[in-house]
C-alpha positions as CSV (number, residue, x, y, z in Angstrom):
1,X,-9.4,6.4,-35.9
2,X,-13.3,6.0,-36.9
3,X,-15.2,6.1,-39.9
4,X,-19.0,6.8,-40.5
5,X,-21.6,5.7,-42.7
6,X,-25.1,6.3,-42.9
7,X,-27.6,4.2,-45.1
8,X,-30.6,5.0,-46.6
9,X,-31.3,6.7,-43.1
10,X,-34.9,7.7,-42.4
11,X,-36.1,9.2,-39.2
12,X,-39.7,9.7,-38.4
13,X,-41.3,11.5,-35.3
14,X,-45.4,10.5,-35.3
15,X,-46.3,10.5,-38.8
16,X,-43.9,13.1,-39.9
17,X,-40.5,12.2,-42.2
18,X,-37.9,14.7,-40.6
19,X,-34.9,13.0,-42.4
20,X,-35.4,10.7,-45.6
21,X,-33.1,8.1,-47.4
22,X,-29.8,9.8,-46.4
23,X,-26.9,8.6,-47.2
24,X,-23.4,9.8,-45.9
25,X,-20.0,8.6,-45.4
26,X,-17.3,10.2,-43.3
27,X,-14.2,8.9,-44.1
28,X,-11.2,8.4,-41.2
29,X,-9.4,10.7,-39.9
30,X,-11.8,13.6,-41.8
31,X,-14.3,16.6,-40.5
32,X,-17.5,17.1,-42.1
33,X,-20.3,19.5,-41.4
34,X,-23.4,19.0,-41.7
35,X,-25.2,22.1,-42.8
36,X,-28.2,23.3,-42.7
37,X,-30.8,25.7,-41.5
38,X,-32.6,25.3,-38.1
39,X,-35.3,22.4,-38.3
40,X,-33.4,20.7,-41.3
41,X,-32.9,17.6,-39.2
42,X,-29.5,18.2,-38.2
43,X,-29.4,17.5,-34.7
44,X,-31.8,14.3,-35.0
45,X,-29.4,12.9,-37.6
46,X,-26.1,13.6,-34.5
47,X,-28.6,11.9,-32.0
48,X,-29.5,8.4,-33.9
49,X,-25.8,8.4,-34.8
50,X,-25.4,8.7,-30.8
51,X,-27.9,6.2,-30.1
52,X,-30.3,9.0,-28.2
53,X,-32.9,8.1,-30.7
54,X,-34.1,5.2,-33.0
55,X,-33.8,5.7,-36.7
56,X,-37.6,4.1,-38.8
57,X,-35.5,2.9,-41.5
58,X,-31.5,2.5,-42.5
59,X,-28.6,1.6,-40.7
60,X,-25.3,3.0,-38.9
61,X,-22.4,1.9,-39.7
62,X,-18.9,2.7,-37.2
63,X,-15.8,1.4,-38.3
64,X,-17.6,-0.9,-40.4
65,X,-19.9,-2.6,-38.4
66,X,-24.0,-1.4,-37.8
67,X,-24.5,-0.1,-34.2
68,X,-28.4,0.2,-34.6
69,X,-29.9,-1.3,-31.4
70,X,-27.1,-0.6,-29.7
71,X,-26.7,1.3,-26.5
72,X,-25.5,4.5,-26.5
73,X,-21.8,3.3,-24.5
74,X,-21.8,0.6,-26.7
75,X,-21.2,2.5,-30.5
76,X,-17.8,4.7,-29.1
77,X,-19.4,7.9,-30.5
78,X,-19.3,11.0,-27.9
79,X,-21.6,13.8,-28.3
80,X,-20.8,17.8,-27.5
81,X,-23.8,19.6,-27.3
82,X,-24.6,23.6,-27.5
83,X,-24.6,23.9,-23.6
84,X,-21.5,22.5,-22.0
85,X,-23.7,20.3,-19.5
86,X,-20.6,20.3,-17.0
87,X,-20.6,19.1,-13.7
88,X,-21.4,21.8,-11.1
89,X,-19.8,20.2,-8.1
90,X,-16.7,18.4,-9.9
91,X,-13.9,20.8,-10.8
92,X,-12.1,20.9,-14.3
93,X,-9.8,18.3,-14.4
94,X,-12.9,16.2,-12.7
95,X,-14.9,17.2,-15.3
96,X,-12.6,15.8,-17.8
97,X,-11.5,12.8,-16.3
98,X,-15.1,11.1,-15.7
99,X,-15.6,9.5,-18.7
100,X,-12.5,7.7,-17.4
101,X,-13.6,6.6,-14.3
102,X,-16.9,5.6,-15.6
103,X,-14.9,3.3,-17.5
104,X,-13.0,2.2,-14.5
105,X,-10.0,3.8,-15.6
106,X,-7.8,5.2,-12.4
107,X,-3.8,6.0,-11.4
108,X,-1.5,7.4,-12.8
109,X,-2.3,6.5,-16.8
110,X,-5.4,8.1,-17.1
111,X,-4.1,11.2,-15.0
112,X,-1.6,11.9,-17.8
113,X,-3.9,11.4,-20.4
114,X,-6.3,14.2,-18.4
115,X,-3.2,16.3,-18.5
116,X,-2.3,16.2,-22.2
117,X,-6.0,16.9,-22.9
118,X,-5.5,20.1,-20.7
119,X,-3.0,20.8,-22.8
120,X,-4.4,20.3,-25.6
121,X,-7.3,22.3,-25.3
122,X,-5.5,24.8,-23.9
123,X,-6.8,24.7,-20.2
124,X,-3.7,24.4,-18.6
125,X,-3.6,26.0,-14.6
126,X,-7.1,25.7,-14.8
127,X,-7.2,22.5,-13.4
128,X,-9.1,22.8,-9.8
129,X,-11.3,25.7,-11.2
130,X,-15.0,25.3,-10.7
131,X,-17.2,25.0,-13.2
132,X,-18.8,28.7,-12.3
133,X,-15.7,30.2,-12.5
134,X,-15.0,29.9,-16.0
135,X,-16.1,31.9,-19.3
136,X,-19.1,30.7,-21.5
137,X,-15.6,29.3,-24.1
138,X,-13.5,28.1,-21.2
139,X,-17.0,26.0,-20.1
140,X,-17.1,24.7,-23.7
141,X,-13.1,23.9,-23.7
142,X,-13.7,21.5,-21.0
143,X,-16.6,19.9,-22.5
144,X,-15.1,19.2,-25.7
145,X,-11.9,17.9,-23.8
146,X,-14.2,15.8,-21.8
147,X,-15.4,14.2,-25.0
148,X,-11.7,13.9,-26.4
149,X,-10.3,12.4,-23.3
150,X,-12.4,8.9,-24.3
151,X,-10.8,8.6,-28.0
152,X,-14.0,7.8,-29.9
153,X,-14.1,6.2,-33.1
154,X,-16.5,9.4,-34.1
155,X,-16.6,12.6,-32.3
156,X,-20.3,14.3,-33.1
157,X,-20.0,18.2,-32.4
158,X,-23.7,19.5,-32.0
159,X,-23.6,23.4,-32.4
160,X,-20.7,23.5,-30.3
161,X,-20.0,27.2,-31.0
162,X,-23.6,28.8,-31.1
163,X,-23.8,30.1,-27.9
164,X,-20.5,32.2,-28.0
165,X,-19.7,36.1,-28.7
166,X,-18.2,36.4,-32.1
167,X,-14.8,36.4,-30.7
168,X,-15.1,33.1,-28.6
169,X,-16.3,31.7,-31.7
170,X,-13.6,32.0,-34.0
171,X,-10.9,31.0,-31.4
172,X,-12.7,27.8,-30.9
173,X,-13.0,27.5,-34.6
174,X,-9.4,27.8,-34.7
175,X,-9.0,25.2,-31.7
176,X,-10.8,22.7,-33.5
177,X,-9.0,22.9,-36.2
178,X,-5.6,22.3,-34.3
179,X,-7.3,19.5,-32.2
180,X,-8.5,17.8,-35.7
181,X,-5.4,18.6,-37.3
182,X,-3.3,16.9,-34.8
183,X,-5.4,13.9,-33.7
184,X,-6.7,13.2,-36.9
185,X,-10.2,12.2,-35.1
186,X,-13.0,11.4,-37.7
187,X,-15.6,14.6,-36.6
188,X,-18.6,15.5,-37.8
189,X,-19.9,19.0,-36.9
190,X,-23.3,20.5,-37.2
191,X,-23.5,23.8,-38.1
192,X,-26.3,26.3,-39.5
193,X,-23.4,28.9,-40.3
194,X,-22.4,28.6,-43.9
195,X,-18.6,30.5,-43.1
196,X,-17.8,28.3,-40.1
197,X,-18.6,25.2,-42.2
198,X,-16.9,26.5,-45.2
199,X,-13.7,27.8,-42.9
200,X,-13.4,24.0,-40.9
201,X,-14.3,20.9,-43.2
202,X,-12.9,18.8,-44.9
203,X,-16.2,18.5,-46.9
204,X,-19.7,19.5,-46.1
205,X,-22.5,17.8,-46.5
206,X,-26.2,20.5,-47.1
207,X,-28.8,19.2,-45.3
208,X,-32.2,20.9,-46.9
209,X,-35.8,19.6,-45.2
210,X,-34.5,16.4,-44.4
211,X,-32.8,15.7,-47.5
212,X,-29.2,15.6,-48.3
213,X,-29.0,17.8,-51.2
214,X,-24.9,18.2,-52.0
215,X,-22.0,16.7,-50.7
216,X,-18.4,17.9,-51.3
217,X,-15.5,20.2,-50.6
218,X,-16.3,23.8,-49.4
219,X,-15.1,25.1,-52.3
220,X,-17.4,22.7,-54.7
221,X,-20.4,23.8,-52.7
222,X,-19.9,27.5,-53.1
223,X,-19.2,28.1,-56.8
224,X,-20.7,24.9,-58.6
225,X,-23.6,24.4,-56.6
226,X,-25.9,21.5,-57.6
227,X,-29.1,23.7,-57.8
228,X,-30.7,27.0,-57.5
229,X,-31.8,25.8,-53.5
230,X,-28.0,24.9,-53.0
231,X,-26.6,28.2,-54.8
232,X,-29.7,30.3,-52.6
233,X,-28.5,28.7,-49.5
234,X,-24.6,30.0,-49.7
235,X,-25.8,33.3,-50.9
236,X,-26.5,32.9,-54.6
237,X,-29.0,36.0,-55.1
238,X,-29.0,36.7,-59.1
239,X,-31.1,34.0,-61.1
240,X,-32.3,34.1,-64.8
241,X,-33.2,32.0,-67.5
242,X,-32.1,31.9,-71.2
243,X,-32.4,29.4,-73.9
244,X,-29.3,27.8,-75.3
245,X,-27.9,28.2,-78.7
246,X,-24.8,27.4,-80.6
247,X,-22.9,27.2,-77.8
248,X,-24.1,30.2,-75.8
249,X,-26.7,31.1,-73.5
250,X,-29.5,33.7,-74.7
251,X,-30.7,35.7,-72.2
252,X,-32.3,39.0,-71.3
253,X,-29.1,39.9,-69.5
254,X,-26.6,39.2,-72.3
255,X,-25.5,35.9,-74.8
256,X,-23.0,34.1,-72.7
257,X,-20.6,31.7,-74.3
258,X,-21.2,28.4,-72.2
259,X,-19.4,25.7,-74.0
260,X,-22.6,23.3,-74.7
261,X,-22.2,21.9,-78.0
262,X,-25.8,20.9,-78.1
263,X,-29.4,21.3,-75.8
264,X,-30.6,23.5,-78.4
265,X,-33.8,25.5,-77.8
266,X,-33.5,24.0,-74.1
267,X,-34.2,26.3,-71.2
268,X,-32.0,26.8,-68.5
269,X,-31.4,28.5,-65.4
270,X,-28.4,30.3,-64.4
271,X,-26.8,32.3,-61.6
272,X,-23.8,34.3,-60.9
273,X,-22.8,35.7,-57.7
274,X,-22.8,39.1,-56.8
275,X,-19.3,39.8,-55.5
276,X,-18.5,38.3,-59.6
277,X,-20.4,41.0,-60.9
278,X,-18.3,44.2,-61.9
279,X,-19.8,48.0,-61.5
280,X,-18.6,51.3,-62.9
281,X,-20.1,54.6,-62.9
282,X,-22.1,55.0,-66.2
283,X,-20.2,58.5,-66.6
284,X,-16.4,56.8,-67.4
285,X,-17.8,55.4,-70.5
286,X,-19.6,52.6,-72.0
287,X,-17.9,49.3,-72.0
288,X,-21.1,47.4,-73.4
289,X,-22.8,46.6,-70.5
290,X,-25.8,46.3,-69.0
291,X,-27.2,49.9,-68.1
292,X,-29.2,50.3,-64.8
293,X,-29.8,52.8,-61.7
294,X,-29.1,51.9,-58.1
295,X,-32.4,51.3,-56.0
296,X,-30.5,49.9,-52.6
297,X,-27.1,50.0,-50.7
298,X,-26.5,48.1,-47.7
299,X,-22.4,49.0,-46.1
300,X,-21.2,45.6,-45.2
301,X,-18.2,46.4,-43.7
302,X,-15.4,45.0,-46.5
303,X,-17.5,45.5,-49.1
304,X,-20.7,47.2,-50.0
305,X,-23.9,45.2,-51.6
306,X,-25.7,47.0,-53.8
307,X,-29.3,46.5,-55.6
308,X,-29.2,47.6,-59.1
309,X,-31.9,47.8,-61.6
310,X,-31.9,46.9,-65.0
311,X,-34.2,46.8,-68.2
312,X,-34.3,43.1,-67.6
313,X,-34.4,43.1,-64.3
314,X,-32.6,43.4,-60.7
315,X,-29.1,42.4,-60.0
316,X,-27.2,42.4,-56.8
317,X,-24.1,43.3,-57.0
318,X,-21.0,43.4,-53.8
319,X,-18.1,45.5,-54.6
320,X,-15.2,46.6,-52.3
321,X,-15.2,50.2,-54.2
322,X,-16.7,52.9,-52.7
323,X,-18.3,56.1,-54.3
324,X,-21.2,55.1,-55.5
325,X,-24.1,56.7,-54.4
326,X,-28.2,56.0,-54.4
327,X,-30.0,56.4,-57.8
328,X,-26.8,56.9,-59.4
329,X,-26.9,54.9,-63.3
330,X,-24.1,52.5,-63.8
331,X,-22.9,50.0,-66.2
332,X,-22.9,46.3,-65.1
333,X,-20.2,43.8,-66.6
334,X,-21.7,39.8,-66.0
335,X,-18.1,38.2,-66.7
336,X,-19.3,34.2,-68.7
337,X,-16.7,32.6,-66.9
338,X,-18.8,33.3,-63.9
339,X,-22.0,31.9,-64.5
340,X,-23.2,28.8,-63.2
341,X,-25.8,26.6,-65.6
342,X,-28.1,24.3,-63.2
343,X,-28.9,21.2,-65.0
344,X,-32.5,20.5,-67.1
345,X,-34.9,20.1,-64.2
């Protein structure tokens, strides 16, 4: 269907550098999100990819061939914003069909491809509804469905879901999905919510002050992060520094076996994540853990996060078992399979 590349893309506004030397490939057929907090350059990247805005340096490639300089109509890219931007006088099926007839597409052909995008975005019987009688996720259905309806090479998905009640937002999730699933459309999604880019992609690409700082599956991202920023970003919390020896890595926390068979005397940084971390009341016995008191608990719902301190220092930790209670002294178990060691800086 499409595939994407950006090179060495740089995009200045004045004398500021909002995105610098990215580089980014989506491959056919694929969804990839684009991640990152608000002001990360997100949105800038979707709209020099749309042809909204002119990149300082770089190029665009679509399906192979560079589209800088060219006009918007000309790169078949479609753009869905956060607000649906619908037509207030034109009805649903309207709505969807004028890309169509802006194309000069008419009759019978382009009705029936109106219909099976109805269909597929589930907005069958709503055809002659206005545009104010829809919900805030019916008025985002028809958007997206007026973007489908022209069969770009890339579909770019700004925020699609950010203006929708929790609820709204996880069916469209799950219609996204389908639609990507079953059309195979090359996507690539914008998102500053880590689950929602974790839950959708393909791969995901972290976007951090204008730089590109991992790409790969959701899965990669979470556990082997590429750096402390990266791990901080999808909610790495517990950081500390050891030296390595023999093998293992000396810390105040604990020696932890890390399979390096040399770097010794190097310092290192390390992480583990708190839902990895086990917790037991102190009183059931020592295993030969770390020993602290609980400072903080927040109820999450599923699980509870808790603050504990040690000698060393503070851990978080987020356990599904209830019980424990404030200032209570527990035993911490930091498992080595768990850690993550960041490269030498």
């Amino acid at each position: 269907m499409g595939e994407l590349r950006l090179k060495q893309l740089s995009i200045d506004y004045g004398s500021r550098t909002v995105v610098q030397d990215l580089d980014l490939d989506v491959r056919n057929g694929e969804m990839v999100s684009l991640l990152g907090p608000s002001g990360a350059g997100k949105t800038t990247i979707l709209k020099a990819i749309a042809g909204l805005l002119e990149p300082s340096k770089g190029d665009i490639l679509i399906d192979g061939h560079s589209v800088r300089g060219f006009a918007p109509e000309k790169r078949n890219t479609v753009m869905v914003f956060q607000k649906p931007l619908l037509f207030p006088f034109m009805n649903v099926a309207q709505n969807i069909g004028f890309g169509l007839r802006m194309q000069g597409q008419t009759g019978g052909e382009a009705t029936r491809h109106v219909g099976h995008i109805l269909a597929l975005t589930r907005l069958e019987g709503l055809e002659r509804r206005k545009v104010h009688e829809l919900s805030g996720g019916q008025q985002q259905r028809v958007a997206l469905a007026r973007a489908l309806v022209l069969k770009p090479s890339v579909l770019l998905l700004d925020e699609p879901l950010s203006n929708l009640d929790a609820t709204l937002r996880q069916q469209m999730r799950e219609l996204i999905q389908t639609i990507q699933s079953e059309t195979r459309m090359t996507m690539l999604f914008v998102t500053h919510d880590q689950s929602e880019a974790l839950m959708m992609s393909h791969r995901v690409a972290l976007l951090l002050d204008g730089r590109l700082r991992q790409v790969g599956e959701p899965r990669q991202l979470f556990h082997q992060p590429a750096d402390p920023e990266v791990a901080k970003f999808f909610g790495g919390k517990n950081f500390f520094q050891g030296r390595i020896k023999d093998g293992r890595l000396c810390s105040d926390f604990g020696d932890f076996p890390v399979g390096l068979q040399n770097g010794n005397g190097h310092l290192r940084t390390a992480t583990i994540r708190p839902e990895d971390i086990r917790i037991a009341s102190r009183d059931v016995g020592s295993s030969g853990g770390l020993v602290g008191r609980i400072v903080k608990m927040n109820f999450e719902g599923s699980a509870t996060r808790i603050v504990v301190a040690c000698a060393p220092g503070e851990l978080m930790v987020l356990t599904s078992h209830d019980g424990f209670l404030p200032d209570q002294e527990v035993e911490l178990t930091v498992p080595a399979d768990k850690i993550r060691l960041f490269p030498d800086a």
